[in-house]
N, C-alpha and C positions, 0 to 999 in steps of 0.2 A: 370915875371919868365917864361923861357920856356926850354926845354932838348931841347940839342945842336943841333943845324942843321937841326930839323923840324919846318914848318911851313906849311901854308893854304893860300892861294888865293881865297879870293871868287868870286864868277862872277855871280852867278845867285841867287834872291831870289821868292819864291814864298810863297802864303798865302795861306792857306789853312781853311774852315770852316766849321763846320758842326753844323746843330739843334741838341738839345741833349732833352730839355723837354720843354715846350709851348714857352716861350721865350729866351730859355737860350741856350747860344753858347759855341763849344770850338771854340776857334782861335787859329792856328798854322804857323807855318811857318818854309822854310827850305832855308838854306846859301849852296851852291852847288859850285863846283872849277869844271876846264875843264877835270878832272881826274875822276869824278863822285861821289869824296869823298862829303858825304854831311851833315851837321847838324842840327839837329832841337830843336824848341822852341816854346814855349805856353805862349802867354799873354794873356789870358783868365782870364775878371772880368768885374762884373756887371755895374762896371764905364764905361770901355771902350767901344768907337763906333767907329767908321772909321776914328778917326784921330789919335790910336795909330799907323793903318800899315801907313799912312805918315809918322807919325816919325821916324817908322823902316826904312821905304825906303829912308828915306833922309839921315839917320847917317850911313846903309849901304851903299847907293852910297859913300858914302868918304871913305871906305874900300878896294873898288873895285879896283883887279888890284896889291892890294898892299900884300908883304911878311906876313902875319899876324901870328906871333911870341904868343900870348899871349891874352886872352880876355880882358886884361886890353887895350889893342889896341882901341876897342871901344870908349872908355876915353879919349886914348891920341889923334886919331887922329878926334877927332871931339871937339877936345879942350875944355871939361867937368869938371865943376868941383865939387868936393865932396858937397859941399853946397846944388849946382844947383838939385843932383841927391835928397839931402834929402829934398827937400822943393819943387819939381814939381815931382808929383803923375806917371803921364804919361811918363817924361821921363824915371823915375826911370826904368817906366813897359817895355818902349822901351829897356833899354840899357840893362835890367836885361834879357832878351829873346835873345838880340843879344852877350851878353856876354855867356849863356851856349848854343848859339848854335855852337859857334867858341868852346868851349871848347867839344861838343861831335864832331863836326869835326876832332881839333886835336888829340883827343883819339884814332879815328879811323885810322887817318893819321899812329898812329907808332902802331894800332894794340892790344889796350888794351883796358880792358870793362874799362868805366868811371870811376868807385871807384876804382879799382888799378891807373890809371891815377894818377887819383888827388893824392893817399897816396905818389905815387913815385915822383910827382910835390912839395911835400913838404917831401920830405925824410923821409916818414913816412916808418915804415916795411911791407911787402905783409900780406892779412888777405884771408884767404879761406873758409868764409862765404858767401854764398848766397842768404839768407832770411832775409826778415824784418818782424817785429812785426807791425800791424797795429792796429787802433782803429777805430771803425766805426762809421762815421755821417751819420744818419737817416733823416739828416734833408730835404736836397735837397730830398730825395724819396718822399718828402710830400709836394713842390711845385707843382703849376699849371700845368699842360701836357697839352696836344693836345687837351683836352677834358672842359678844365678848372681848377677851385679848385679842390682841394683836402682836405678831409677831413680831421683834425687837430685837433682831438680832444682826450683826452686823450686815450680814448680806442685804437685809433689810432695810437698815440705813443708807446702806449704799444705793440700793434700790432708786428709794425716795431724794436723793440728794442726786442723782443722775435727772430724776423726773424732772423736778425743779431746773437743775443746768438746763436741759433742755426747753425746759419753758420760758427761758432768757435769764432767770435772774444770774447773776455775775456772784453774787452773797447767800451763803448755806449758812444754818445755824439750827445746831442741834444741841440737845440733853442727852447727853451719852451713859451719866453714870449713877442706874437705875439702882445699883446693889449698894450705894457707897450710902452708911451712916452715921454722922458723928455722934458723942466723939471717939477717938481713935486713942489708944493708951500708950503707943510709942511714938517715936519722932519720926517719921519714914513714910515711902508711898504705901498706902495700904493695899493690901493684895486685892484686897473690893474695887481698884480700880482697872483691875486687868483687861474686864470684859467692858469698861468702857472705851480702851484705850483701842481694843481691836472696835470695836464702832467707829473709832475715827478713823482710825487707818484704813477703814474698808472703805468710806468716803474719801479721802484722800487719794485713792487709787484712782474715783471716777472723777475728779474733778480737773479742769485745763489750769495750763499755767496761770490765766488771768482769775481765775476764780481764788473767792479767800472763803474761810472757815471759821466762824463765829463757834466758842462752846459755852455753855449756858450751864454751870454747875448746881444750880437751886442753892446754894449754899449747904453744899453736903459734903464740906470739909473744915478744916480749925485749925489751931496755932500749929496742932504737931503732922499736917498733914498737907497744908495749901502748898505749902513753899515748892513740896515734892516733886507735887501735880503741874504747879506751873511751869519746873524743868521739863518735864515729859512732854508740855504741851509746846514749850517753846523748840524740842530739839525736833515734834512734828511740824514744824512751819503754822502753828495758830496764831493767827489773828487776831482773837477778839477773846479776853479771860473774864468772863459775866459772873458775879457773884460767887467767887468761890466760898465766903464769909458772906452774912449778911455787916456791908459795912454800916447803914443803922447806927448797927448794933454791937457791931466787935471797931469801933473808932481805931483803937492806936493801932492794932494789929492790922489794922489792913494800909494805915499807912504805913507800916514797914516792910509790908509785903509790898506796895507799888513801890517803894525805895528800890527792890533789888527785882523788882520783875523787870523782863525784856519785851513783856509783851502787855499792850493795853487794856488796862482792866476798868471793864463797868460795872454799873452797880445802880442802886438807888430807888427802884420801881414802886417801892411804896412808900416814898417819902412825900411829903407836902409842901408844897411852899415855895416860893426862890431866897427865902433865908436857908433853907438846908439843903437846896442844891449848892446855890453859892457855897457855903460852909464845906461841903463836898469837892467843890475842886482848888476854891481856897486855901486849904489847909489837906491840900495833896493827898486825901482818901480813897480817890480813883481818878481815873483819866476822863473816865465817860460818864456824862450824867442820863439817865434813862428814868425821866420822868412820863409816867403813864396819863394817860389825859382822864380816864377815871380816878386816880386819887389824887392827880399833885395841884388839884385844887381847881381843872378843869380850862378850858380852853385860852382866856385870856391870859393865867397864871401861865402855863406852858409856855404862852409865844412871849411873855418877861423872861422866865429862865433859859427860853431859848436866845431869845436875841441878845441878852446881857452876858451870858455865859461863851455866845459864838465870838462875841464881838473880844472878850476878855481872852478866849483860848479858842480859835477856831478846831472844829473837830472832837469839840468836847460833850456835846449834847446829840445822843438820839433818844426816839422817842421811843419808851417801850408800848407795843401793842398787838400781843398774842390773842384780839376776840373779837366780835363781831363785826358784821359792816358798820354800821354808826360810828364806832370807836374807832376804827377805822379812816373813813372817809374824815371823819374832824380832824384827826391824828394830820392826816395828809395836809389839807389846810390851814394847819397851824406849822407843821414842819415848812411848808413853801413860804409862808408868810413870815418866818423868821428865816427864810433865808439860809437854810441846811445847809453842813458840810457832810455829815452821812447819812446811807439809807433810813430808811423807815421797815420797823417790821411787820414782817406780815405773815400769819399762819395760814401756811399751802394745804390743801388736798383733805381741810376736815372733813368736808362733805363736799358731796358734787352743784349743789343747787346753793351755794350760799351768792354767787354774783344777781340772783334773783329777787334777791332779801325785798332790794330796793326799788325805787319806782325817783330817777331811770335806772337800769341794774346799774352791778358796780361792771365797773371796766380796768383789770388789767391788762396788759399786752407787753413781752418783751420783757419782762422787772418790773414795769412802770406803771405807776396808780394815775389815772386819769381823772383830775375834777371835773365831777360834770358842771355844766352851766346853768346859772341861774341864782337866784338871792338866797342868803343863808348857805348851809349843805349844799343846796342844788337839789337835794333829794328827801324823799320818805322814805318809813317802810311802810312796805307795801301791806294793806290792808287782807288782801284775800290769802296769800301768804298764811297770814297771822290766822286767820277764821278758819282755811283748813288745819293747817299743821298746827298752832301752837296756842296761845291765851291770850284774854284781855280782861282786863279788869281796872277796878279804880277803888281809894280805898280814903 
């Protein structure tokens, strides 16, 4: 799908990196035409190493040159097929970056911030909202830095999830349960979750009536052990049950586990596609879809399974996004643009200078992520940024 008579040329791409905390990276990158229209993109994840920008570089070179009408272009002319994208991790992360970097290109090409874009790409009506509601992850603020570990211990949580309230956000959401690994050989709570359980409850102590509690298991539990976890979590007042399985990957068993949960379970952050979100709340898997705008196929794809999924179950889509600004800021524009029923996340306190990133910086205030104005994104990153602290290259 494209509006008549615009299109993109790309010709140049570059990568772009920066350290963020002891090992952790953003990775970015920008699609640029001889007009100096340019688009950018974040596959930034703990998987990826040096052989996601080949893959960028190789499915971009087959772009290059050419009329580029639509980010489904990505697909067609590197001859992709929907399978390929849900069953290779990497691709996925490839096409999903070069997919919304063509689409904040063409936004900017005819001159509209991104969320109007897309609403007028699907004939949807103008919205004159600018803010998004956020929920804040604590968690990455309490990985290893420059200096080492970091201290994780309940007080510590609690520490961090006070910061946060008081920074406005209303929504905490942490990884509490460092020691827990499956699998587990009896039927029962494993005693590996004890020291997660006192993390939550040390948060729980700081937070006001109005505040709710996201927990984010990584999938570090299984058939003989989730069902446990989710009593414990339900008899603390949680909110929000993330991954205790990857459901992917364990299908029946998680939907018998949201059969008997009391408490809402999401899931889904590296799946692809709006066939397998859909499939995801269709067939009762979770409640919550958390499609990541780096792999589930990238910015257009998200605002389909956002708006078909809100519209089918409102309350059923947020968007996962634990990493940089880019990912971020589109995350946001795509959440407003399909028109959200829950926050957006957002990793608090990795480092002090990430509102910097961009050029204009990012702006939170209160919980809320602010678009800035202007066509596309609204923003870059900021070049001098990248020349002291971090890399560029092209490949």
């Amino acid at each position: 799908m494209s509006i008549s008579g615009e299109w993109f040329i790309p010709k140049n791409l570059i990568f772009e990196k920066i350290n963020v905390r002891g090992s952790s990276e953003w990775i970015m990158f920008s699609l640029s035409d001889s007009n100096g229209i340019t688009g950018y993109g974040e596959v930034t994840s703990s998987q990826n190493d040096k052989s996601i920008t080949s893959i960028i570089a190789r499915l971009a070179n087959n772009l290059r040159d050419i009329k580029i009408r639509s980010d489904y272009d990505v697909i067609k002319f590197n001859n992709i097929s929907e399978k390929d994208l849900e069953k290779n991790f990497l691709l996925a992360t490839a096409v999903s970056g070069l997919r919304s970097s063509i689409t904040d290109a063409l936004s900017r090409q005819i001159n509209l911030p991104l969320f109007l874009y897309l609403r007028f790409l699907f004939k949807k009506k103008e919205i004159k909202k600018s803010k998004i509601k956020l929920y804040a992850n604590i968690n990455r603020s309490m990985l290893p830095n420059q200096y080492g570990g970091v201290d994780r211990s309940p007080e510590n949580f609690a520490s961090m999830a006070k910061k946060a309230r008081d920074k406005g956000f209303k929504t905490i959401k942490c990884a509490p349960f460092d020691e827990c690994d499956p699998p587990y050989i009896k039927k029962m709570l494993p005693p590996q979750t004890e020291y997660g359980l006192e993390r939550i409850r040390a948060i729980k102590s700081q937070l006001e009536l109005d505040n709710e509690l996201y927990i984010d298991c990584h999938a570090r539990f299984d058939e003989n052990s989730a069902s446990f976890v989710e009593n414990e979590l339900s008899n603390l007042g949680i909110n929000w049950f993330e991954e205790p399985v990857n459901p992917l990957e364990k299908v029946e068993f998680s939907k018998k586990l949201l059969l008997n949960s009391s408490i809402p379970i999401a899931g889904g952050e590296k799946g692809y596609g709006l066939t397998v979100f859909s499939k995801m709340i269709d067939e009762h898997i979770v409640d919550i879809v958390m499609p990541d705008i780096k792999y589930c196929g990238g910015t257009v794809e998200a605002f389909k399974i956002g708006t078909e999924l809100e519209n089918k179950k409102p309350g059923s889509v947020s968007m996962h996004c634990p990493s940089g600004p880019i990912s971020l800021l589109t995350s946001a524009h795509t959440t407003l643009a399909f028109e959200y029923s829950l926050p957006l996340e957002h990793a608090v306190f990795e480092n002090h200078w990430r509102n910097k990133m961009l050029e204009p910086f990012e702006k939170i205030n209160n919980g809320f992520f602010e678009i800035p104005e202007g066509s596309g994104l609204g923003a870059r990153v900021d070049p001098l940024t990248i020349e002291f602290y971090g890399e560029k290259w092209s490949e």
